[in-house]
C-alpha positions, -999 to 999 in steps of 0.1 A, spaced: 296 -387 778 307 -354 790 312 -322 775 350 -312 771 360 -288 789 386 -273 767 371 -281 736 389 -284 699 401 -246 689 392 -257 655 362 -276 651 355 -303 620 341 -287 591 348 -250 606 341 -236 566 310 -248 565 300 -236 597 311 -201 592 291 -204 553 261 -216 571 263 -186 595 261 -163 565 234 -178 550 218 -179 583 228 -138 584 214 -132 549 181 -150 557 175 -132 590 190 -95 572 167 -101 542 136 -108 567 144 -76 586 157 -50 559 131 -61 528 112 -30 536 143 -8 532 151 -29 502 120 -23 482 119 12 489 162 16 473 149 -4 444 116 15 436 141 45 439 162 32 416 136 24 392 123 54 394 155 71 389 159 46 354 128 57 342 137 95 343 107 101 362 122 117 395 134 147 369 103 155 356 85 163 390 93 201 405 117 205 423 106 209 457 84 175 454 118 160 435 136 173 468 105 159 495 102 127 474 140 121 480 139 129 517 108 113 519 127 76 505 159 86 526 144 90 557 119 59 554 147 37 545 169 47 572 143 41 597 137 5 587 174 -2 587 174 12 624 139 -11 632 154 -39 616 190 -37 631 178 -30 668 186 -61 689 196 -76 658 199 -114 669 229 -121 651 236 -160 642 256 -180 665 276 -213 664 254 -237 676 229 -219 653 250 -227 627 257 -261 640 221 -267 639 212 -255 610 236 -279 588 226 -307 609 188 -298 606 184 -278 569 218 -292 557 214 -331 557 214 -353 522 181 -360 509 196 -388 493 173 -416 517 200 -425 535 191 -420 572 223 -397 589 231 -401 621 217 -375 647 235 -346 651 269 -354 639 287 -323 645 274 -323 681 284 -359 685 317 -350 677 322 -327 705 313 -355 730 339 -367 748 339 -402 768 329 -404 802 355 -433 811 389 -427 820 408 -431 788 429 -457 799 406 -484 787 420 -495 758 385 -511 746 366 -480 753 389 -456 735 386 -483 704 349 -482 700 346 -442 710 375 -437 681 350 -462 657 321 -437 673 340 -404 659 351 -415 626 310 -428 617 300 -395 630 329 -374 606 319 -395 579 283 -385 586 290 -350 590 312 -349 559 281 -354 542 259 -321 553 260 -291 530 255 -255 530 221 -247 532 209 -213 507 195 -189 528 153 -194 527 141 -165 546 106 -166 560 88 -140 545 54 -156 536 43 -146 570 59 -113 572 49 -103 539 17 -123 527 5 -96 502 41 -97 480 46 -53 484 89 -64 479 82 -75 444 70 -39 440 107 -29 440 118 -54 419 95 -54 392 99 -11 394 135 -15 389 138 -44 359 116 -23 337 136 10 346 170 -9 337 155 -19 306 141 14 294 171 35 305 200 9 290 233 29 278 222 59 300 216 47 334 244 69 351 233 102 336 195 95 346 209 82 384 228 114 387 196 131 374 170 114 402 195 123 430 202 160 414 169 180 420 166 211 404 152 239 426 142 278 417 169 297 422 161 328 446 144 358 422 168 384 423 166 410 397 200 426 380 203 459 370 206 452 331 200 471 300 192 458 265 188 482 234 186 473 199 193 502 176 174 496 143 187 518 111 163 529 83 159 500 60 167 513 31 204 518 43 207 483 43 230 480 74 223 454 99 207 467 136 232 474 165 226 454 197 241 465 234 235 454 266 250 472 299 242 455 335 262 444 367 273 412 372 263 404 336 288 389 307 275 414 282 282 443 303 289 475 285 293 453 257 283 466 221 272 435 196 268 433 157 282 464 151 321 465 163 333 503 160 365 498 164 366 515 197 353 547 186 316 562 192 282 544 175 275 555 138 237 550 133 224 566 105 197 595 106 164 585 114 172 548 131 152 539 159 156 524 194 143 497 214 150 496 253 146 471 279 157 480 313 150 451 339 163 462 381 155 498 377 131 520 395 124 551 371 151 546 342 155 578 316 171 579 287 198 608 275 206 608 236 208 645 225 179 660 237 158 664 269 161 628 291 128 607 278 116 589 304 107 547 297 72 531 300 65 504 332 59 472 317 58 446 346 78 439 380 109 459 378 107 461 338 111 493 314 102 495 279 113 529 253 109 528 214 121 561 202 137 581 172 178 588 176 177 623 165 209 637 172 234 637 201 270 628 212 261 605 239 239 575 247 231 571 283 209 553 305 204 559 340 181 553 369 179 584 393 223 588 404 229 552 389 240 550 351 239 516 342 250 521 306 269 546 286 281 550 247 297 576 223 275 581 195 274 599 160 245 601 148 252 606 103 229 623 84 221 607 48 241 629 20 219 640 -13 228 618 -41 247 629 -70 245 626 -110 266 634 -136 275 626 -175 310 614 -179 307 618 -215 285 631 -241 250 613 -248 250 597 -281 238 567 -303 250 534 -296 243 501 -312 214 492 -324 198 531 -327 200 532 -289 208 562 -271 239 560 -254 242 576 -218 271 577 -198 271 584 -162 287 584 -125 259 586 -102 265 577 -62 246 579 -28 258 565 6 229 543 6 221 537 -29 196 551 -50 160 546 -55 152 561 -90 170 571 -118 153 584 -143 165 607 -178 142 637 -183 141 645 -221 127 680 -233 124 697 -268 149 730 -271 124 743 -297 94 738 -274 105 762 -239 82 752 -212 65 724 -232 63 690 -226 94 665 -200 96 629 -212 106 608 -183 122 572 -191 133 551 -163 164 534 -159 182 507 -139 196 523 -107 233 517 -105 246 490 -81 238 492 -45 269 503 -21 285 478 4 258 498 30 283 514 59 274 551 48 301 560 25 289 577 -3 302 562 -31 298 571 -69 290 540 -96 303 547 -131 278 534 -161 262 536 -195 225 531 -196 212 524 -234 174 530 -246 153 520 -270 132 553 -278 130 548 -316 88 545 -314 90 577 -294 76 608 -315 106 625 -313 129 598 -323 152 615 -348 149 653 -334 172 673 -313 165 669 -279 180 681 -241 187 651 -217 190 654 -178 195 625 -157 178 626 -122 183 604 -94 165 601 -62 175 582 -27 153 562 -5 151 595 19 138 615 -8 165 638 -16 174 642 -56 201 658 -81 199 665 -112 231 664 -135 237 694 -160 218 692 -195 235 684 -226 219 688 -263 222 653 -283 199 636 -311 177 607 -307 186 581 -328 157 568 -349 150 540 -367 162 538 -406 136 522 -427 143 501 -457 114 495 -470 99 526 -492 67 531 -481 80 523 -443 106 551 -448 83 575 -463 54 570 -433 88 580 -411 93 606 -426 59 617 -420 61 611 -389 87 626 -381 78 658 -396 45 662 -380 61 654 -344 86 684 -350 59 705 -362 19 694 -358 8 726 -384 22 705 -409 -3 677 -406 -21 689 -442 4 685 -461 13 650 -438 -27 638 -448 -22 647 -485 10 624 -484 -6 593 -464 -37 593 -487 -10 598 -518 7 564 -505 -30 547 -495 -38 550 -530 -7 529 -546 -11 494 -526 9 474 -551 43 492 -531 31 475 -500 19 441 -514 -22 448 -511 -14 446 -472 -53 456 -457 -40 467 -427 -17 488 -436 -43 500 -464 -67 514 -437 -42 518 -414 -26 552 -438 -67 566 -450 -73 561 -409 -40 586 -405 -49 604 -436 -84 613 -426 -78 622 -386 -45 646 -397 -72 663 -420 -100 665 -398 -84 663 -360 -54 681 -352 -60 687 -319 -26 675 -296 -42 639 -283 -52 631 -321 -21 641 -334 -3 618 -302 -23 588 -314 -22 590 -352 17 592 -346 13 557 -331 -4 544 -357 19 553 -378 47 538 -363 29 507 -362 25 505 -398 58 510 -407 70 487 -385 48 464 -396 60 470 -432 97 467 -421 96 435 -400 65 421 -413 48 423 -380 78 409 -358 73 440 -338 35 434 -330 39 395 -322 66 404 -295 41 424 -282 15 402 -277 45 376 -266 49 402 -235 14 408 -228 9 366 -224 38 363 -206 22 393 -180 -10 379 -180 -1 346 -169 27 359 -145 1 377 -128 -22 349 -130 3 326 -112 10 356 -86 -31 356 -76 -40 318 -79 -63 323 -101 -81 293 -107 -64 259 -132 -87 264 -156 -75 303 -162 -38 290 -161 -43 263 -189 -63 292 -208 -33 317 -203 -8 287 -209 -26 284 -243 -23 318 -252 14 322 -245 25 294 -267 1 308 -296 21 337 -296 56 325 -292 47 300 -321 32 334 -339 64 352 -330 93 320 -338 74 319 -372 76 354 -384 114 356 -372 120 327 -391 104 339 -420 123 372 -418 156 354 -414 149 333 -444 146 363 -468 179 377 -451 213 373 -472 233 349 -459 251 352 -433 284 342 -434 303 318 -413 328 332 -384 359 309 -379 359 321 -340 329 328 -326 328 345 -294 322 327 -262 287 345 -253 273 336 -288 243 311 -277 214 297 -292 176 294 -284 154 266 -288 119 272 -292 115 236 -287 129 232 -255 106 264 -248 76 244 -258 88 216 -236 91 243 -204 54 250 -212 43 216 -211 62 210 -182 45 241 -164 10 227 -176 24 195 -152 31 211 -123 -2 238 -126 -20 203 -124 -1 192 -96 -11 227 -79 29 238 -76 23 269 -80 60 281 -68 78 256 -94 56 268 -119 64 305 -109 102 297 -113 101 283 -144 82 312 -163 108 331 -147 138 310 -167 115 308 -200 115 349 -195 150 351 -196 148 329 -231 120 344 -244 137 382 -234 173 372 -254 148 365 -283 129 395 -285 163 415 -280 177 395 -307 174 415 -341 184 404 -384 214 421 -392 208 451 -408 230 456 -441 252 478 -427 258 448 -401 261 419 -427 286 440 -447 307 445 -414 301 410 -407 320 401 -439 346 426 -431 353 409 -398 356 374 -414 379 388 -437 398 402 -411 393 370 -388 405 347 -423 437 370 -424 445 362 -389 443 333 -389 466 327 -421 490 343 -410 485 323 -375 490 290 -398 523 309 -409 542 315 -375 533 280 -370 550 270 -400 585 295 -387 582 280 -351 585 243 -365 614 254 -391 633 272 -360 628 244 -341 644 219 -364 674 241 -372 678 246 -330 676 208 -335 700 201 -361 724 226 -345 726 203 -314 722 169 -330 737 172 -366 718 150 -392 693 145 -368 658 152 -380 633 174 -361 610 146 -350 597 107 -366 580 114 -392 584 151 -403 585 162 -435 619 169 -451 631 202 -450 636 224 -483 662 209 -507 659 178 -495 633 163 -511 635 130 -531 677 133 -524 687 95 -518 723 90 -508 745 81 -536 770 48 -540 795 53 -513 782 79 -497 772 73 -460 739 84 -450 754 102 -421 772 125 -446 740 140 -467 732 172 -464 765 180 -452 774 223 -448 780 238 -476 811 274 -476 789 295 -462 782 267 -428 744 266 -437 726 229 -447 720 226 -480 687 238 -494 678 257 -457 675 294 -452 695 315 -431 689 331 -398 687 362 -414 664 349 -449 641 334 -418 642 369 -394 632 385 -430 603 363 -430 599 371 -394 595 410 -404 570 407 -426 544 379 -407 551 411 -381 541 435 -402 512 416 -416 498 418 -380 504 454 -374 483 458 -405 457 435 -389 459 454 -359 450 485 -374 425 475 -392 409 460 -365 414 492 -340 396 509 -370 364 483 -370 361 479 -332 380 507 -316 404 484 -296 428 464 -305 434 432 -280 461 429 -256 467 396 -267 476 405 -302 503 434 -288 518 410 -269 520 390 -301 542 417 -318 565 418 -290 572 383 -295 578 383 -328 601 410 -327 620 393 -298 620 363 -325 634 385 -357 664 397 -334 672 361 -323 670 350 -359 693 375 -367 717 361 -346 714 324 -356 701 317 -320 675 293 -336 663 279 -297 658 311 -280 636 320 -320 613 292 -310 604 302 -278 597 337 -288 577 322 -320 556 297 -294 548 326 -274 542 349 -306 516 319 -313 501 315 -282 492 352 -281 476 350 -313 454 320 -309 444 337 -275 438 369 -293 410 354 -322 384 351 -298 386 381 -281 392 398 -312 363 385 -329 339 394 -294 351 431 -295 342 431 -335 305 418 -325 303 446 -294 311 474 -321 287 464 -344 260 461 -320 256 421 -321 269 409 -287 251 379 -273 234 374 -310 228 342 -325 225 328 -358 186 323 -367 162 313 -375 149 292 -344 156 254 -345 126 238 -356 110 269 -376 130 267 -412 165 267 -413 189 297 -418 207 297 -453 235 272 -454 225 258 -420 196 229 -411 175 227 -388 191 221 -362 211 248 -364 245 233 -382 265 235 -415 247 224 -446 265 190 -459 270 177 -424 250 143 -418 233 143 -389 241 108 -384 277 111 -382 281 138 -360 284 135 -323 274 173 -306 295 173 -275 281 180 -245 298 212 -223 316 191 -201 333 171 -230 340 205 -246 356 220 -213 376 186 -208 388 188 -247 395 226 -241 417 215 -208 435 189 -227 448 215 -253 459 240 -234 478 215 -215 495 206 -248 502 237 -256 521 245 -222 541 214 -225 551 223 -259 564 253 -247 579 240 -224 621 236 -237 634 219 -213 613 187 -219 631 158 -237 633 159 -273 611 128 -281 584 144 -259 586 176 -274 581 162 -311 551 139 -301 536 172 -286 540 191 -320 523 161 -341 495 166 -318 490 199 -320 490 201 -358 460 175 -358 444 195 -333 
């Protein structure tokens, strides 16, 4: 056998000799680049783990070079004379590593074999027969080597295991950085080195105002190559200079300079060194056009400025002091600063007494402005309560004063009124008032003032045996008599007033006082966190007194006439329950045991509020009850004469009917109209033909348009009446009830007309009005007599009121029937009939809709 010397271009099984040289390439790359491998995949793993990120930058940067340059030089080791597989290799290696391991013994080298070529000529035809028998055994056998998978050596050339480093490195960074490998790859490739230090020439100030203006601080900044260059922040001034109010203050921070200065005003104020090429300045803005900042020639910021001064407040009365509800003294005022005011207190003097004594009463400061330095003037009426005062009942001068946050004050002009002061009704009350009085308007008098306390001492049956008040009036009697120096005379007149309160309110006055001092106490307990044990004392003590108080209002209440019933109460009129107050207490006992404090805190400060409306909350005097029956009088009226436009709207609204549909009555069910009554139709007489027109074109039995625009007249006079009356009781008379009139005499002239349609619609508005004019009607009644925000008493729980229970509702109503709704229901039931009441104004609905919406509004 020889070999050929022009062999087959395409040997057999050329596929799997060119796989086996790839396997034999990837076994010998593998044992040559495994070093450069490991090093990519602890890289990567690494990278995964967001580990490379985390190191500074400079040994993020060396690491990274140091990787990169390590695996390029193992590529280069392992690549350099790189022996790269050759055909025979791959011959013999699927004739070696490739053979069946089946047990079946292959021939030797098959894919040699069949590259053999016979030595004889090839003429013999036996020779060519058994070499043709030779090549197809050896195909066959060759047929059956496969691909061997590449098995690189690497037990020898790395007996320690160092590549499953990599590996293992990268697995467990795959599986911690899941679902965010690409941002932490772009991170370990990314390193993050300190920028060059070069400091910019930048300027920060911050430009606080006095706190008491209430305006926010102004922020610039000024530097080059800065986005907030020469910009001004927090305080846009519409491109014209600064306004900071007097007496703001400045914060700098230059950063770049070498000696910065400031320029506002005055003389250039040099700033303080704080650290490498960083100034610090905190001064006052005291005046000045111009806010600069420079360093040396270079100005690295500049700004207008206007630097306003705070304006003096002012005060004035708008009307003259008086008495308002409840004995109050009325004071009516305009008082206005540019930055609100601080105090505002009335300074009350005696005429008779030149250069004696100034009472000083504080009062709530009007609202605060919107803060930009306008001065702006709040209109007002302050009201007080200076019946216990000694000169309660004497003429006195007022002056109102008001004071800003800077200090500056005005006074308004003084005007000459009267205190009010309380009106007893109780004798011996009265008479001690009396006393009083006289011996605060002139102290020689107190003599005669003993002779007439130990004249009322001595008759104890007028004041029901009371022992207080027994020793309160010899006390009085005796220190007039023997004491008249001025502090004496200053607490005997206290005493006084004491007792006859007592004797008036049966000592109402004296439990609301110890009400207030609990309620301090324990505030101020809460405030210090003072211990659990003082809490639950003062806790104690503050329901003791408002059960003291609740009882002695309820017994007062109960020996009140009775009050009578409103139809419309206004929509402020509320209710306290001491009950639910009790509850609040028990609830703060909770939470002091729980130690919160803050809940507990917030709390007292609703139960204040409740316990507040019920101290303000007075009986009605008998002046008040017999206005109080005036007004439901007045409230009956109205609403009779509501009931009888109704009446006119639904009679207009059946003859606008009947005039489009004849025979055709108003709605399903209505009641007939006058004259008609019992009338049946008689034999032969269709029922289409009663009620037929009579001569004059009118139904039979109805009234004319102008018999009904008659009746129109007087329901509108009725209400003019009402409407005077009621301008004489509250001193207003509702819009609501004007626009009323308008209506109706829009509804007369229609009548008058026999336009019975366009009569409705004037009527339903005339209606409307009215309804909408009761409540607030009623509330403007209850502000003139003093009772806004007043409720019915006594207190749930303690007694009931006369011709109410306990709980606060009519007499004769059983408690088991009747469902209290709660204020959503009440808004949703409200909703629902105002709705109705549109629609049914509402003409241009169908017919059959418009009579459903009228039976519904008569149940309603």
């Amino acid at each position: 056998m020889t070999t050929p010397k022009h062999p087959s271009p395409r040997p057999p099984l050329a596929g799997r000799l060119a796989l086996a040289r790839w396997s034999l390439l990837a076994e010998r790359l593998w044992e040559r680049l495994w070093p450069a491998l490991t090093l990519a995949f602890l890289f990567l793993g690494l990278a995964f783990l967001d580990v490379l990120p985390r190191l500074p930058g400079w040994l993020h940067l060396g690491l990274l070079a140091t990787l990169g340059l390590a695996v390029i030089a193992c590529v280069i080791v392992a690549l350099r004379r790189f022996p790269w597989p050759s055909h025979d290799e791959a011959r013999t290696l699927l004739e070696t590593r490739g053979a069946p391991g089946d047990g079946r013994s292959p021939y030797h080298r098959p894919l040699t074999a069949l590259m053999d070529q016979p030595a004889r000529p090839g003429g013999d035809a036996f020779a060519a027969g058994l070499w043709q028998a030779h090549r197809e055994r050896m195909l066959a056998a060759a047929r059956r080597l496969s691909v061997p998978f590449p098995a690189p050596r690497m037990a020898g050339r790395d007996p320690l295991g160092v590549r499953a480093v990599g590996v293992l490195v990268l697995v467990v960074g795959v599986a911690v950085g899941w679902g965010d490998l690409g941002q932490r790859l772009a991170g370990g490739v990314d390193p993050t080195l300190p920028q060059p230090t070069v400091t910019p020439l930048t300027a920060d100030l911050w430009i606080t105002p006095p706190a008491y203006t209430g305006r926010p601080p102004i922020t610039l900044s000024a530097g080059r190559g800065t986005a907030a260059a020469g910009s001004a922040v927090a305080a846009p001034q519409a491109g014209g200079p600064l306004r900071v109010p007097e007496g703001s203050t400045i914060v700098a921070l230059v950063h770049g300079a070498d000696e910065p200065v400031l320029e506002a005003g005055g003389m250039p104020v040099p700033f303080e060194r704080i650290g490498d090429g960083s100034h610090r300045l905190e001064a006052a803005l005291a005046g000045g056009s111009r806010l600069a900042i420079t360093d040396g020639r270079r100005q690295i910021g500049d700004w207008p400025l206007a630097v306003v001064p705070d304006m003096p407040p002012t005060v004035r009365f708008t009307e003259e002091p008086g008495e308002a509800a409840r004995t109050r003294l009325r004071l009516p005022y305009a008082a206005g600063d540019d930055y609100g005011i601080e105090t505002f207190v009335v300074q009350i003097v005696r005429p008779d007494r030149p250069g004696g004594e100034t009472v000083e009463v504080a009062l709530d400061p009007p609202p605060q402005p919107r803060g930009d330095g306008a001065p702006t003037e709040q209109a007002g009426v302050a009201t007080l309560d200076l019946t216990p005062h000694p000169w309660a009942g004497l003429p006195v001068t007022v002056r109102l004063k008001v004071t800003d946050a800077a200090g500056q004050s005005a006074l308004s002009d003084p005007l000459d009124t009267l205190l009010p002061e309380r009106r007893f009704q109780h004798p011996v009350a009265a008479a001690i008032a009396a006393v009083r009085k006289e011996v605060a308007r002139d102290p020689t008098t107190a003599p005669a003032a003993s002779a007439v306390l130990d004249r009322l001492h001595r008759e104890p049956q007028a004041f029901d045996g009371d022992p207080v008040v027994y020793l309160g009036l010899r006390i009085a009697a005796n220190r007039l008599y023997h004491d008249r120096a001025e502090a004496a005379v200053a607490g005997v007149l206290d005493l006084l007033w004491d007792l006859a309160v007592r004797l008036e309110d049966g000592g109402l006055t004296m439990a609301g006082r110890d009400l207030e001092r609990a309620e301090d106490a324990l505030r101020e307990a809460l405030e210090n966190d003072a211990s659990d044990a003082e809490i639950e004392r003062l806790l104690n003590e503050l329901q003791q007194a408002l059960e003291r108080y609740t009882e002695m209002l309820a017994q007062m209440m109960q020996a009140m006439p009775q009050m009578p019933m409103m139809g419309q109460m206004p929509p402020d009129m509320q209710t306290i329950d001491p009950g639910q107050m009790r509850d609040m207490l028990d609830r703060m006992r909770e939470m002091n045991e729980l130690g919160s404090r803050e809940a507990a805190r917030s709390m007292l400060d609703e139960l204040s509020r409740m316990m507040e409306a019920m101290r303000n909350m007075q009986p009605m005097s008998p002046d008040q009850m017999q206005q109080m029956q005036e007004a439901q009088e007045l409230m009956r009226d109205l609403q009779r004469l509501a009931r009888e436009q109704e009446r006119m709207l639904e009679e207009s609204f059946s003859r606008g009917e009947e005039d489009r549909q004849p025979g055709r009555l108003p709605f399903p069910g209505a009641p007939p109209q006058p004259g008609q009554q019992g009338q049946q139709p008689q034999q032969g007489q269709q029922p289409g033909q009663q009620g037929q027109r009579g001569q004059q074109g009118q139904p039979q039995g109805q009234p004319s348009g102008q018999d009904m625009a008659q009746a129109q007249q007087d329901l509108r006079m009725q209400l003019g009446d009402l409407m005077r009356r009621m301008g004489e009781m509250a001193g207003e008379v509702p819009e609501n009830l004007g626009e009323a009139e308008m209506a109706m005499r829009n509804a007369e002239g229609a009548l008058q007309g026999d336009q019975f349609g366009d009569a409705a619609d004037a009527q339903g508005q005339a209606l409307e009005a009215m309804r909408q004019g009761m409540g607030q009607a009623m509330q403007q009644m209850m502000q003139a007599m003093g009772m806004q925000g007043m409720m019915p008493m006594p207190m749930p729980g303690r007694g009931a009121a006369p011709g109410r229970d306990p709980l606060g509702r009519r007499n004769g109503v059983d408690p088991g029937t009747t469902k209290v709704p709660t204020e959503p229901e009440e808004k949703r039931a409200r909703e629902l009939l105002d709705e109705l009441r549109r629609r049914a104004s509402d003409r241009e609905r169908p017919a059959p809709e418009l009579d459903y919406l009228h039976r519904l509004l008569r149940q309603f």
